[in-house]
C-alpha positions as CSV (number, residue, x, y, z in Angstrom):
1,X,0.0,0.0,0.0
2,X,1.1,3.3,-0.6
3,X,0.2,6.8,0.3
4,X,-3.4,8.0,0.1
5,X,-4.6,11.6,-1.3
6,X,-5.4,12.0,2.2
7,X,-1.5,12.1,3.1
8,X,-1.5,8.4,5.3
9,X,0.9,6.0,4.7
10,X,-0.1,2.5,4.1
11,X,1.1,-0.6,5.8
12,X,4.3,-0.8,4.8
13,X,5.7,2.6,5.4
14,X,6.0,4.5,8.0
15,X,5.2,8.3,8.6
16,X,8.2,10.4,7.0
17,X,8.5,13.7,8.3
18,X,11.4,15.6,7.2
19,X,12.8,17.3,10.3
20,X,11.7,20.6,9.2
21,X,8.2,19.7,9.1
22,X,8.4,18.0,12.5
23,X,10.2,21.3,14.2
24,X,7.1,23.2,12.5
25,X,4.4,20.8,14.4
26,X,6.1,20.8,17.5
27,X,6.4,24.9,17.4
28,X,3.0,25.4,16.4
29,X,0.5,25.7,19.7
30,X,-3.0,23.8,20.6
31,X,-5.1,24.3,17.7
32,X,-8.0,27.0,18.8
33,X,-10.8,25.1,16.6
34,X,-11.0,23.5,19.7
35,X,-12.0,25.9,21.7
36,X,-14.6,26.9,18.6
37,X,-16.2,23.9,18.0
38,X,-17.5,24.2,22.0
39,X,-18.8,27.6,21.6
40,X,-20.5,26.8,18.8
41,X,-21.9,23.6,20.7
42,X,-23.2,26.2,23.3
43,X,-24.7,28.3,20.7
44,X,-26.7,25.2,19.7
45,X,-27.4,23.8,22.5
46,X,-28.8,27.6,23.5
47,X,-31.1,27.9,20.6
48,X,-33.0,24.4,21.8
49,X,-33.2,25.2,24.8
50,X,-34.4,28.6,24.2
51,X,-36.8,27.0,21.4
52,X,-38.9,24.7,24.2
53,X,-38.6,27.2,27.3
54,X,-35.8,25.1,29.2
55,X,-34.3,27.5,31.3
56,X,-31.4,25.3,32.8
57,X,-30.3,24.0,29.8
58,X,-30.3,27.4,28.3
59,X,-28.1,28.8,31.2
60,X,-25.8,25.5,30.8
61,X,-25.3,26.0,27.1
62,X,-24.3,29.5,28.0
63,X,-21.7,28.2,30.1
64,X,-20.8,25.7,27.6
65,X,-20.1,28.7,25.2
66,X,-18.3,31.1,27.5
67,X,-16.2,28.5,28.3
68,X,-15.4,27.6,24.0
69,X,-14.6,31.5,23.7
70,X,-12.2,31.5,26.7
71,X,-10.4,28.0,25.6
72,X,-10.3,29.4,21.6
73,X,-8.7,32.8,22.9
74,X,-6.9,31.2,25.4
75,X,-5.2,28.8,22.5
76,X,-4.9,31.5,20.5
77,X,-2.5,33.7,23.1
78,X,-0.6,30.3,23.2
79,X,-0.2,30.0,19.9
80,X,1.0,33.2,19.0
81,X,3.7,33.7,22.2
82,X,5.0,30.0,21.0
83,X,5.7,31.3,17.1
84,X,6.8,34.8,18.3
85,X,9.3,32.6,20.2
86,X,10.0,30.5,17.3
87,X,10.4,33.3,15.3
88,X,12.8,35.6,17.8
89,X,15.0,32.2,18.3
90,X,18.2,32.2,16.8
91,X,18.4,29.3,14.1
92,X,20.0,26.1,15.0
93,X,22.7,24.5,12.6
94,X,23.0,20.8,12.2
């Protein structure tokens, strides 16, 4: 098997990274889609519970949001102090 469009590597290869494109991963921070994809999971569960008048799930999808926007900026501070470190580093010879 060989590699997929997808980028995966069949069974008889393993994962090549060059180590370029492994210092990139490892420099990069937590991805803030995270934090996002909760939010907007609030946001819905919000607009049900608004729709049929439940007033506790309303207020717990309201926490679930607040809690998505403070996680996405939250990864999104981290991410940028880690590459403004990465970039401000002097670079490393083999």
């Amino acid at each position: 098997m060989g590699e997929h469009a997808d980028g995966l590597v069949g069974a008889e290869g393993g994962d090549q990274v060059s180590g370029s494109d492994l210092a990139a991963q490892r420099n990069e921070g937590p991805d803030p889609v995270i934090g996002a994809g909760i939010a907007l999971f609030g946001i819905f569960v919000m607009g049900l519970a608004g729709a049929r008048n439940m007033h506790f799930v309303f207020d717990a999808g309201m926490a679930t949001a607040v809690a998505g926007a403070v996680i996405f900026v939250l990864f999104v501070a981290l991410s940028a102090m880690k590459q403004r470190r990465t970039e401000s580093a002097p670079p490393s010879t083999p």
